[in-house]
C-alpha positions as a LaTeX table, in Angstrom:
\begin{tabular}{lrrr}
\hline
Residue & $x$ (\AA) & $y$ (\AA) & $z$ (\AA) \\
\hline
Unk1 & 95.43 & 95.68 & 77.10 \\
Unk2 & 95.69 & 93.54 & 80.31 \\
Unk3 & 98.57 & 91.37 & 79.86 \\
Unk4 & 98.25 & 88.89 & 83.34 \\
Unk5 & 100.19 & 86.12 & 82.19 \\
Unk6 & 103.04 & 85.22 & 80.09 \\
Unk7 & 104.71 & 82.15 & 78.83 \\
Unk8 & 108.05 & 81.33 & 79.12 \\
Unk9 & 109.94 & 78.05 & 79.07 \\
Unk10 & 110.52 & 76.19 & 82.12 \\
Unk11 & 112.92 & 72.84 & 82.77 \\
Unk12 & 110.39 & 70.67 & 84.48 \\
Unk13 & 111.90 & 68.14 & 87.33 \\
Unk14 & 110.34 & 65.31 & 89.29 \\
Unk15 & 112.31 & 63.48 & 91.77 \\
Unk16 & 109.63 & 61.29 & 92.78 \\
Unk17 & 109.18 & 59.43 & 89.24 \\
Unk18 & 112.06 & 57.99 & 87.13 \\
Unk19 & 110.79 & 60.36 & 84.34 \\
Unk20 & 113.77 & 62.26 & 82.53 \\
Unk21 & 114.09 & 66.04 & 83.20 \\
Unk22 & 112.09 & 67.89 & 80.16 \\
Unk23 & 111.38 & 71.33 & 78.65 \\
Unk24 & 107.85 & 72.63 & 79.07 \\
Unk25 & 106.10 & 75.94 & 78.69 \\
Unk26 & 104.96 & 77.28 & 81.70 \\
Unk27 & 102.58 & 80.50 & 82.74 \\
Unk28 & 103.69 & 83.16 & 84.85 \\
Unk29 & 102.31 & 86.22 & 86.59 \\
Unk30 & 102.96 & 89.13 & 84.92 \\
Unk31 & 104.44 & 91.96 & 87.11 \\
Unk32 & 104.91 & 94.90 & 85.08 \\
Unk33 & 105.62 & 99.10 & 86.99 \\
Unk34 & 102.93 & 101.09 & 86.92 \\
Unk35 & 103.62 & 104.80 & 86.80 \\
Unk36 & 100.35 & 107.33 & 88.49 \\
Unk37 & 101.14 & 110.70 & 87.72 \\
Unk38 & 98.83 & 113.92 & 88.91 \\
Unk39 & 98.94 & 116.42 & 85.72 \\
Unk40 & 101.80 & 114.76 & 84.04 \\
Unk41 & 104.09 & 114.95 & 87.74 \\
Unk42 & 105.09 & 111.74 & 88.98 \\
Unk43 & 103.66 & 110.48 & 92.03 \\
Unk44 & 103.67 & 106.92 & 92.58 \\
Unk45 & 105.01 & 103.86 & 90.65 \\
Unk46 & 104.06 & 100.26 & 91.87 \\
Unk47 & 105.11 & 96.95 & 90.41 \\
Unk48 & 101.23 & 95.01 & 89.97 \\
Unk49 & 99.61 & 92.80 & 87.46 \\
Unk50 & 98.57 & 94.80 & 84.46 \\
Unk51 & 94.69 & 95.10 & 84.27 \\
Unk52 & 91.87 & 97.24 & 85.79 \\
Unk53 & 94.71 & 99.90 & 86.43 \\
Unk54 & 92.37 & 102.85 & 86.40 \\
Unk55 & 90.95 & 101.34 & 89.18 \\
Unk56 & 94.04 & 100.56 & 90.69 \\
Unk57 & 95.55 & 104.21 & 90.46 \\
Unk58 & 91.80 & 105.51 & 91.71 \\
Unk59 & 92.19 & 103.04 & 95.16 \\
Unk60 & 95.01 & 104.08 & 95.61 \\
Unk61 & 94.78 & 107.99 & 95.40 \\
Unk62 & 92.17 & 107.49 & 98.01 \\
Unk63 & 93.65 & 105.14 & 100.11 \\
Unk64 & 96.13 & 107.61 & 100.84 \\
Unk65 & 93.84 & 110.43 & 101.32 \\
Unk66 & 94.62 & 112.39 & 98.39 \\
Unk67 & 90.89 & 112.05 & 96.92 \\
Unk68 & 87.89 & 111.51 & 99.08 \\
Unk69 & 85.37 & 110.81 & 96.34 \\
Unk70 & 85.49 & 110.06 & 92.90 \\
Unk71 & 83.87 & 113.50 & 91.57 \\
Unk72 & 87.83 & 115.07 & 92.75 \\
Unk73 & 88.95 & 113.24 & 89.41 \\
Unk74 & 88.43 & 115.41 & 86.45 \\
Unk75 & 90.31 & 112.60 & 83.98 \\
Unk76 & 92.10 & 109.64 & 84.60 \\
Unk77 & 93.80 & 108.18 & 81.28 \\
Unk78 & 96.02 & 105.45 & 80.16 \\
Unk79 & 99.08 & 106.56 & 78.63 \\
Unk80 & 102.00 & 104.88 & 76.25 \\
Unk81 & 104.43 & 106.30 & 78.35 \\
Unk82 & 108.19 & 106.34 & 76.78 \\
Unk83 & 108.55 & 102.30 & 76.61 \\
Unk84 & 108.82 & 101.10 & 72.71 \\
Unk85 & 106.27 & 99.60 & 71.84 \\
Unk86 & 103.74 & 100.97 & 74.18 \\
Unk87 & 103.53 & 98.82 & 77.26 \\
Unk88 & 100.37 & 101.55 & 78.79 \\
Unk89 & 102.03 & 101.59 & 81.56 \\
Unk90 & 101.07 & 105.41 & 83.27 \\
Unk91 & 97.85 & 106.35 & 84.57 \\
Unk92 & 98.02 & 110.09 & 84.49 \\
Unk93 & 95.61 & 111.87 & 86.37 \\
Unk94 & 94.02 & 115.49 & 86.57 \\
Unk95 & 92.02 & 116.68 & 89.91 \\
Unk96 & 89.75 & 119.16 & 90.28 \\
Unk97 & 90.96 & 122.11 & 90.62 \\
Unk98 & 89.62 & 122.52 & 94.66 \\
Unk99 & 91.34 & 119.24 & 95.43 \\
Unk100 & 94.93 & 120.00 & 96.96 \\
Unk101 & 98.10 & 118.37 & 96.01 \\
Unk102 & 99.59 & 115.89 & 98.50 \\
Unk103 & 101.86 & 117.38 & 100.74 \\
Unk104 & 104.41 & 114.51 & 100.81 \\
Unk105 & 107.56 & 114.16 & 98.42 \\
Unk106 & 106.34 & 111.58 & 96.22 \\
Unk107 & 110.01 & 111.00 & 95.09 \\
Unk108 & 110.74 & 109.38 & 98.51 \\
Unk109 & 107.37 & 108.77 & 99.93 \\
Unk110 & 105.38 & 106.50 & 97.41 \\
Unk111 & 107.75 & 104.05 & 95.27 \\
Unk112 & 105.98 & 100.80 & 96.34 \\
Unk113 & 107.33 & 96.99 & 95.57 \\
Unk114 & 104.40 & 94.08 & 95.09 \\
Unk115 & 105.43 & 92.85 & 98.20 \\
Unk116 & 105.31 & 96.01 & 100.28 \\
Unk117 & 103.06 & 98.79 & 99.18 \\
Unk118 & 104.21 & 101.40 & 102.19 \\
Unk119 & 108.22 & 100.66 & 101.89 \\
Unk120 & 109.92 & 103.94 & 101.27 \\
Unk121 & 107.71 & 105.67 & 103.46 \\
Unk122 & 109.26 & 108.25 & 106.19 \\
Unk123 & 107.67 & 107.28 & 108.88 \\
Unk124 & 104.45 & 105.57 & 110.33 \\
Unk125 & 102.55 & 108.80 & 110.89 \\
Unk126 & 103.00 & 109.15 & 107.29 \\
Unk127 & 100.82 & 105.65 & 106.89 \\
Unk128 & 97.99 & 106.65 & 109.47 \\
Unk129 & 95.66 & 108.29 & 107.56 \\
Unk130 & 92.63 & 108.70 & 109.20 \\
Unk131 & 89.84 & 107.76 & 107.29 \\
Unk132 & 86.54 & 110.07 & 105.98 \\
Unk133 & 84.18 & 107.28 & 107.06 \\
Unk134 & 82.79 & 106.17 & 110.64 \\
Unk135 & 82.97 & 102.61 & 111.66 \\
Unk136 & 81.93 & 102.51 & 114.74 \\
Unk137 & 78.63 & 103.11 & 114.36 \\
Unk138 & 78.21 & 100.30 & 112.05 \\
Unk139 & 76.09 & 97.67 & 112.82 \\
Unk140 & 76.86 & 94.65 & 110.06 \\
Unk141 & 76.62 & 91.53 & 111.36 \\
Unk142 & 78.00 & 88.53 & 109.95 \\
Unk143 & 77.31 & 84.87 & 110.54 \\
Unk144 & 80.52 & 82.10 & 111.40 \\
Unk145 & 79.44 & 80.30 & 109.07 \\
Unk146 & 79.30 & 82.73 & 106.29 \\
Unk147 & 83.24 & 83.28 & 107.23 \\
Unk148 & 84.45 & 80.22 & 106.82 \\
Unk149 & 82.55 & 79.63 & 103.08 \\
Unk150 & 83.97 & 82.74 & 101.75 \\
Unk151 & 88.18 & 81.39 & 101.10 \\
Unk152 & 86.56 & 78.75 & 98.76 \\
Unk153 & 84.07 & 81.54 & 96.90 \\
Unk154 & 87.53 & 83.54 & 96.57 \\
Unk155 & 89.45 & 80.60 & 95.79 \\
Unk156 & 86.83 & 79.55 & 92.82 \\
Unk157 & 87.03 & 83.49 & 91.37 \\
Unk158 & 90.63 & 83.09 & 90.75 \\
Unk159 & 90.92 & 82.54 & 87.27 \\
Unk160 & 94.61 & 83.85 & 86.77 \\
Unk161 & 95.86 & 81.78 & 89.76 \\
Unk162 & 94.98 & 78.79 & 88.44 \\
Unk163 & 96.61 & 79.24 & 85.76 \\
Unk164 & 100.06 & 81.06 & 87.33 \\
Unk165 & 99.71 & 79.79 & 91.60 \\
Unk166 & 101.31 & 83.09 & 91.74 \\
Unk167 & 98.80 & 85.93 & 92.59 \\
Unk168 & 97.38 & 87.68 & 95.80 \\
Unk169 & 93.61 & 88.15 & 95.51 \\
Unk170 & 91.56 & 90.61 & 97.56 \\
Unk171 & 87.46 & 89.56 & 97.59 \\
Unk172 & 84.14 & 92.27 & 98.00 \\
Unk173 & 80.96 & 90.26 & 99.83 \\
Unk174 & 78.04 & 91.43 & 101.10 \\
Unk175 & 77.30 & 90.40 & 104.31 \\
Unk176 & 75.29 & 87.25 & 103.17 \\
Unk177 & 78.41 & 86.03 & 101.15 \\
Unk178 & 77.72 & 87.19 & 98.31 \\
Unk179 & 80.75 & 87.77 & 95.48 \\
Unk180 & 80.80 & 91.28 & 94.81 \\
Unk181 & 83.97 & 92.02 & 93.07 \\
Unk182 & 87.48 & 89.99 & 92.92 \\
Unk183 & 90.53 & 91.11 & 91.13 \\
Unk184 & 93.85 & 89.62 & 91.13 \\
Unk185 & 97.70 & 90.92 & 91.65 \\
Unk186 & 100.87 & 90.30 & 92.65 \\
Unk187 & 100.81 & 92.74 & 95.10 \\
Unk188 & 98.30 & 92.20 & 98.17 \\
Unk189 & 98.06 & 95.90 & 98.40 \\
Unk190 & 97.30 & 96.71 & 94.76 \\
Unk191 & 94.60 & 93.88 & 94.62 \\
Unk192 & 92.73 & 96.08 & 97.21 \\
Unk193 & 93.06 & 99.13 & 95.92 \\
Unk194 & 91.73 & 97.44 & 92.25 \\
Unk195 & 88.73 & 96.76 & 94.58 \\
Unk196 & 88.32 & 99.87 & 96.25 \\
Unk197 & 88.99 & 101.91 & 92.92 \\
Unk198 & 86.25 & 100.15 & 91.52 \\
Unk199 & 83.83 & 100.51 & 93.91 \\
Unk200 & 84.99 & 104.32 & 94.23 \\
Unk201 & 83.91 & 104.36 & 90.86 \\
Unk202 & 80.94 & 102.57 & 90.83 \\
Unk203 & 79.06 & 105.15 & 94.06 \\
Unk204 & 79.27 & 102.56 & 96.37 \\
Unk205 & 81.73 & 104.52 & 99.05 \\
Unk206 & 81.39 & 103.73 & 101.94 \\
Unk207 & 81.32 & 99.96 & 101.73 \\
Unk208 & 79.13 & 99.41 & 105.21 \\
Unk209 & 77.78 & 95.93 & 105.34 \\
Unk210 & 80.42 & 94.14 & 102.88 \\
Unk211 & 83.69 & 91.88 & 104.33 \\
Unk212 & 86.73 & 92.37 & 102.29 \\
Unk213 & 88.42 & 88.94 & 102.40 \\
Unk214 & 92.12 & 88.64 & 101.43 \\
Unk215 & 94.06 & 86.05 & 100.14 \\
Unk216 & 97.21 & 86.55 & 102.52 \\
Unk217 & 98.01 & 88.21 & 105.68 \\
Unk218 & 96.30 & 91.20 & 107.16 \\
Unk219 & 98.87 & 94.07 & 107.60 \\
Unk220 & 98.60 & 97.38 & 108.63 \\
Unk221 & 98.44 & 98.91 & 104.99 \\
Unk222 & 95.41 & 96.47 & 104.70 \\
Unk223 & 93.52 & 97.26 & 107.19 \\
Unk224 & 94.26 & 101.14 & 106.52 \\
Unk225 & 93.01 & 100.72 & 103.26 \\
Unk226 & 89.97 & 98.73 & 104.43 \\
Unk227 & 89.26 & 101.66 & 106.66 \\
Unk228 & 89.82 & 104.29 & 104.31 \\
Unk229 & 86.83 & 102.86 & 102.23 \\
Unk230 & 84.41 & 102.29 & 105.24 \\
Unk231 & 84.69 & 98.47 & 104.98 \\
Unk232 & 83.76 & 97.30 & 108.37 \\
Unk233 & 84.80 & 93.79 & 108.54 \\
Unk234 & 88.91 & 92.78 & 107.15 \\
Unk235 & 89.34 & 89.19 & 106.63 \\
Unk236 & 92.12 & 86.98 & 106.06 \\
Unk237 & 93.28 & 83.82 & 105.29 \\
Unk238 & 96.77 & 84.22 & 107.20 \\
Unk239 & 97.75 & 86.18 & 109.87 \\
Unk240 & 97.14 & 89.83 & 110.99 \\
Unk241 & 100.22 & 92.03 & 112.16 \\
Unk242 & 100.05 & 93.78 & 115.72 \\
Unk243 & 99.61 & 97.04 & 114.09 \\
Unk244 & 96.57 & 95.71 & 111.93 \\
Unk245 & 94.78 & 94.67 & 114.63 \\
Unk246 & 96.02 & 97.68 & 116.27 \\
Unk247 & 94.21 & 99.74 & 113.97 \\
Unk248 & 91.70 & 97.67 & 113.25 \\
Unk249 & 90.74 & 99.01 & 117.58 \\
Unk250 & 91.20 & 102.11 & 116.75 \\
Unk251 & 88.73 & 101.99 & 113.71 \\
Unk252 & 85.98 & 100.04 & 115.04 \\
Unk253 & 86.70 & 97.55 & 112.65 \\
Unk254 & 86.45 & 93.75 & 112.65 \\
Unk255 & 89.42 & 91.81 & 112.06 \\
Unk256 & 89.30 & 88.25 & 111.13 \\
Unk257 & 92.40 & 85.96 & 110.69 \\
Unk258 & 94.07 & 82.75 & 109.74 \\
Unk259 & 90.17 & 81.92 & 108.31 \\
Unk260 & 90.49 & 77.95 & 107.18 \\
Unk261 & 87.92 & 75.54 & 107.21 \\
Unk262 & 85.82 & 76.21 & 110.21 \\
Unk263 & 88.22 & 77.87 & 111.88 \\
Unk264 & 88.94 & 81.16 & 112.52 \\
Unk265 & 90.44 & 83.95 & 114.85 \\
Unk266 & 88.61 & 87.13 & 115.81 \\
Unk267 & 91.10 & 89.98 & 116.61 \\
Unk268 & 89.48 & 93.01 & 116.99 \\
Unk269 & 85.25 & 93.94 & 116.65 \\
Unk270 & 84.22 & 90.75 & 117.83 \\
Unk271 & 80.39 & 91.97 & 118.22 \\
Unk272 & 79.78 & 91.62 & 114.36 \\
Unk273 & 81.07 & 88.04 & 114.05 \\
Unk274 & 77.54 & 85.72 & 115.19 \\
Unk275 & 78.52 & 82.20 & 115.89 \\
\hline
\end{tabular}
């Protein structure tokens, strides 16, 4: 039911030839709300890319510390929703029945934009959520080298970009540089939760010895999220915030940025990069 692209009629212009203005079809990224409700109550909607959004809804509920494993989802269930004809576009979820409700007001708290996933929220205590998992300890290691090769692995995975120049991807590697898992979005933030929620999913929590490279900046959300899933090393091909590399102290964590070519800037955890 994913529905990443559509198709819609463009007026295509080129001052640098003589050619006449002409009509063309063109693909765009789809951006489409996405409702996550907890036993029919709503508690989140996010404007993302349609597609993997079980595993979107699942990154996200523990990103935010609401779940800490994927055992405190009894279901989670696409739903038609009220649009005609069905669009799927609510996840509604049940937790167990020792997991407890979030404490915020998810009326004010978590209506997120692709942009921005934390706008709306009260404060930034209400964004530091400290994570289950222990970075410090870990003792990954990854080579310069390996870095720098790892924008062009993402760049190669991203099928729906290609076709639409218009989506955020977030990339799972081991250590070695190995492609674990890409997905695609227009929102940074629900890219990495698609990644998390599908490793949540898959038993591999926490993610020690894997770099999560992203296709953007590194912000604070980022990072939080990066933390919140034990993923020691946060790369990205733009540049981190103060508060992400803030954070990314705080954690343990290693935070790479503005990763081109064989370039790159090491902002925080500097011990697991080996040049």
């Amino acid at each position: 039911m994913a529905r990443t692209m559509n198709r819609r009629p463009v007026m295509k212009i080129n001052l640098d030839t003589t050619a006449e203005p002409r009509r063309r079809p063109d693909d765009l990224a789809a951006e489409e709300p996405l409702e996550i409700r907890l036993r029919k109550e709503p508690l989140a909607v996010t404007m993302r890319t349609p597609g993997q959004d079980i595993d979107l809804a699942m990154g996200f509920l523990l990103t935010e510390g609401i779940i800490r494993a994927s055992g405190d989802v009894v279901t989670a269930q696409l739903c038609a929703g009220t649009d005609t004809p069905n669009t799927y576009n609510v996840v509604d979820i049940v937790l167990g029945a020792d997991v407890p409700p979030p404490v915020t007001d998810p009326s004010r708290n978590f209506y997120t934009t692709s942009s921005c996933g934390v706008c709306g929220k009260a404060s930034i205590d209400a964004v530091r959520t400290r994570s289950q998992f222990d970075i410090v300890p870990d003792t990954t290691s990854v080579a310069a080298r390996t870095l720098a090769e790892l924008p062009d692995k993402l760049r190669a995975a991203q099928r729906t970009f290609d076709r639409t120049g218009g989506l955020h991807a977030a990339g799972l590697f081991t250590a070695a540089g190995e492609l674990v898992v890409l997905r695609e979005d227009v929102g940074r933030h629900n890219a990495v939760d698609k990644v998390i929620g599908w490793a949540l999913r898959e038993g591999r929590l926490p993610l020690t010895d894997h770099v999560l490279l992203v296709s953007g900046r590194a912000s604070f959300e980022l990072t939080q999220k990066a933390w919140m899933a034990g993923i020691p090393v946060l790369a990205a091909v733009s540049a981190p915030s103060t508060l992400a590399a803030e954070l990314a102290d705080e954690a343990g964590m290693t935070l790479v940025g503005f990763l081109r070519g064989p370039s790159m800037n090491v902002y925080a955890g500097a011990q697991r990069v080996v040049v």
